[in-house]
C-alpha positions as CSV (number, residue, x, y, z in Angstrom):
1,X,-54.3,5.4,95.6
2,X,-52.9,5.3,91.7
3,X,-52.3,1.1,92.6
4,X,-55.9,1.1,93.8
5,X,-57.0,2.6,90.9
6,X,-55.4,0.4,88.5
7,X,-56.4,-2.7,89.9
8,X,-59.5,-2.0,89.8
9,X,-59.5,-0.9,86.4
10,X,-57.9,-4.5,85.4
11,X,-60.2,-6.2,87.3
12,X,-63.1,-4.6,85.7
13,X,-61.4,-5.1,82.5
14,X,-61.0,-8.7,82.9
15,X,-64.3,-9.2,83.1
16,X,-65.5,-8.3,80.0
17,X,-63.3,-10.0,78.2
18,X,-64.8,-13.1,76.1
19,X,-65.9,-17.1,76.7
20,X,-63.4,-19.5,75.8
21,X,-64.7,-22.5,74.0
22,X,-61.9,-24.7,72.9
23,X,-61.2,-28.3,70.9
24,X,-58.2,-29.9,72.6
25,X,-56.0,-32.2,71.8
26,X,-54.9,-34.8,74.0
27,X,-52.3,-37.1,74.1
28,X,-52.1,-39.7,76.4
29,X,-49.5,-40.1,79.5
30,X,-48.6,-36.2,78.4
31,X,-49.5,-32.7,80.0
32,X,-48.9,-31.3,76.7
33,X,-52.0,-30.4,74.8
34,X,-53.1,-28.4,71.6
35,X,-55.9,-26.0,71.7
36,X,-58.2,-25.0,68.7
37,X,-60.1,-22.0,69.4
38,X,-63.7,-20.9,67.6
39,X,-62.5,-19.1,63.9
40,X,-59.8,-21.1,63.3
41,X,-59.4,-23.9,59.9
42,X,-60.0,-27.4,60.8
43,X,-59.3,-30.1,58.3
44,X,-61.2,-33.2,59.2
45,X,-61.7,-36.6,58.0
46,X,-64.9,-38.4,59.5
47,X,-65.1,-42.1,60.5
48,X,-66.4,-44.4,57.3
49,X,-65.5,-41.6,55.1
50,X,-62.1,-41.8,52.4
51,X,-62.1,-37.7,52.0
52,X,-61.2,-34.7,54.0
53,X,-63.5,-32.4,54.7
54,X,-62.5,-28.6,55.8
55,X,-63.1,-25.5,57.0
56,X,-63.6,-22.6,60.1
57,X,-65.0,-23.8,63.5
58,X,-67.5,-21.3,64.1
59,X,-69.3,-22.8,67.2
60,X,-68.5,-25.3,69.7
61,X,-72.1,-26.7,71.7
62,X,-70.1,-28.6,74.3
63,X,-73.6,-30.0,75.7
64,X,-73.5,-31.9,72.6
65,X,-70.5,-32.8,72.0
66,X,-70.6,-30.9,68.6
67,X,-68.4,-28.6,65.9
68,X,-70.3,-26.2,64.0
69,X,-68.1,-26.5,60.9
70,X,-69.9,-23.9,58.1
71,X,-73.3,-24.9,57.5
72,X,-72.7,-28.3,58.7
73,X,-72.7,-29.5,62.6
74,X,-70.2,-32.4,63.0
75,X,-70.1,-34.8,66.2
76,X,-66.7,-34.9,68.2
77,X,-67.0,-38.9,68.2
78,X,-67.1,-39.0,64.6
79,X,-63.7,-37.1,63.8
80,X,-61.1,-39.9,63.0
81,X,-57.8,-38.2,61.3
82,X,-57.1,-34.4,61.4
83,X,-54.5,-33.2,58.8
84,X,-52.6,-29.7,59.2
85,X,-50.0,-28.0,56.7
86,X,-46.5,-28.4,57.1
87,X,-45.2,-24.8,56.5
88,X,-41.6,-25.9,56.1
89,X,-42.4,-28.3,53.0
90,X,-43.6,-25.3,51.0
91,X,-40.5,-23.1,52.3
92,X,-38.1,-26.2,51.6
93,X,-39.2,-27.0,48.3
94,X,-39.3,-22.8,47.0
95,X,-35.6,-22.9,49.0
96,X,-34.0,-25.8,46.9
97,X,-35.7,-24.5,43.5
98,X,-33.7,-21.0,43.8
99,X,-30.1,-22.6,45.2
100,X,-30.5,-25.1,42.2
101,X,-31.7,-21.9,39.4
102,X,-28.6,-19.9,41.7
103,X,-26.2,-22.8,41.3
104,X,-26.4,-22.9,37.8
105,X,-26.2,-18.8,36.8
106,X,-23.3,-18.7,39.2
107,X,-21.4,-21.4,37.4
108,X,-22.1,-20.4,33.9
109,X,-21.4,-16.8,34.6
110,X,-18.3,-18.0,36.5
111,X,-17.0,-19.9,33.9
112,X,-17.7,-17.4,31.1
113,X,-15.5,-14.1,32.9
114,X,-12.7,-16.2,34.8
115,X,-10.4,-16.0,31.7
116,X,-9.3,-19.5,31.8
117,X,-10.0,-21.5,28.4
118,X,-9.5,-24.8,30.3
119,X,-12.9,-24.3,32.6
120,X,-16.1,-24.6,31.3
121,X,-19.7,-25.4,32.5
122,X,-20.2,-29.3,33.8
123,X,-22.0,-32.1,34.3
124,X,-21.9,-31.7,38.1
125,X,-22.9,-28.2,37.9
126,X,-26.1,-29.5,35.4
127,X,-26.7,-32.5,37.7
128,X,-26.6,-29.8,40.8
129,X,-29.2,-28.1,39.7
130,X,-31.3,-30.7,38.1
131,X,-31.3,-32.4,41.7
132,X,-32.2,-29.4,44.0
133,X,-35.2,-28.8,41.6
134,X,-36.3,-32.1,41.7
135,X,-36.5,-32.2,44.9
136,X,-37.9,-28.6,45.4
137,X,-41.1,-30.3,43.2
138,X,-41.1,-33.6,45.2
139,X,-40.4,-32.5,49.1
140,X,-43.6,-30.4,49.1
141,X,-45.8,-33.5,48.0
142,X,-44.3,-35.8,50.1
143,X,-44.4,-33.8,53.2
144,X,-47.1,-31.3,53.1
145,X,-49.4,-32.4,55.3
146,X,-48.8,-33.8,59.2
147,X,-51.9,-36.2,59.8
148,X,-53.1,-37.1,63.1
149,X,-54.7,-40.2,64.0
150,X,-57.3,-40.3,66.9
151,X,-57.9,-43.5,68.5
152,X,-56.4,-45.1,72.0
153,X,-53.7,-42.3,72.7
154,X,-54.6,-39.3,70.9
155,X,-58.2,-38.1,71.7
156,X,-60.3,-35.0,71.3
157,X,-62.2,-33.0,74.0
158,X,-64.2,-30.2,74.5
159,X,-63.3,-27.7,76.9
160,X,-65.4,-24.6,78.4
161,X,-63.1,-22.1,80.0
162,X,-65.4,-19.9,80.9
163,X,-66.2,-18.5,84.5
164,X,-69.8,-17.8,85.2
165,X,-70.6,-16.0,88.5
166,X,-72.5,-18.7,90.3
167,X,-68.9,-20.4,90.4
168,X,-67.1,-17.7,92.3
169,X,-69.9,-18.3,95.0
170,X,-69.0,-21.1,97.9
């Protein structure tokens, strides 16, 4: 009786739950796929345009093949790069910029209480530290941002996952 009961309670749950709307991601010859649901940050650059334009998806109209991005409604067809963050660029670059600072006060404070008149702070130590925060300021411009071209293998479709009661009839 207590299985009864909680199937039916899951059953009733599921459905109420929402409508999925989704942007997908496609990639030719692969099963794989990437799904952007309604709410999440798109950043977008349209055919014939040089910028990128950004923000929420708050509506997909998949009879019309159309985002609604903001205030603004953009056609599927006319999306020609996407660009997302790269997370580890940012980590990388914050990473390299303490080791290089920690590099540096580890050797000068080593060199100051080891007792030995002969050692002293270097060049390597200096050119350590000058290096990893170099590169701490140059890995997150060079790698911040993944783009993603859309054209003969990579595509973009709408998807409605959503199961209306007419369907379950036969």
């Amino acid at each position: 009786m207590l299985k009864h009961l909680l199937s039916f309670i899951f059953i009733v749950s599921c459905l109420s739950l929402p409508a999925q709307k989704v942007l997908q991601i496609e990639k030719y010859g692969s099963p794989k796929t990437q799904k952007i649901q309604i709410g999440q940050y798109l950043n977008y650059q349209l055919k014939d345009d040089d910028h990128f334009s950004e923000g929420y998806i708050e509506n997909i109209l998949i009879e019309d093949s159309l985002l609604q991005i903001g205030n603004r409604y953009v056609k599927l067809n006319d999306i020609e790069k996407l660009r997302f963050n790269r997370r580890w660029a940012q980590a990388s670059g914050s990473s390299l910029f303490w080791f290089g600072i920690g590099w540096s006060g580890f050797a000068a404070i080593g060199t100051a209480v080891d007792g030995d008149p002969d050692t002293s702070y270097q060049w390597s130590d200096a050119g350590v530290t000058l290096t990893a925060i170099g590169l701490s300021f140059l890995i997150p411009k060079l790698f911040k941002y993944k783009y993603l071209k859309l054209g003969n293998r990579k595509r973009l479709r709408l998807v409605d996952l959503r199961f209306a009661p007419e369907d379950w009839e036969d």
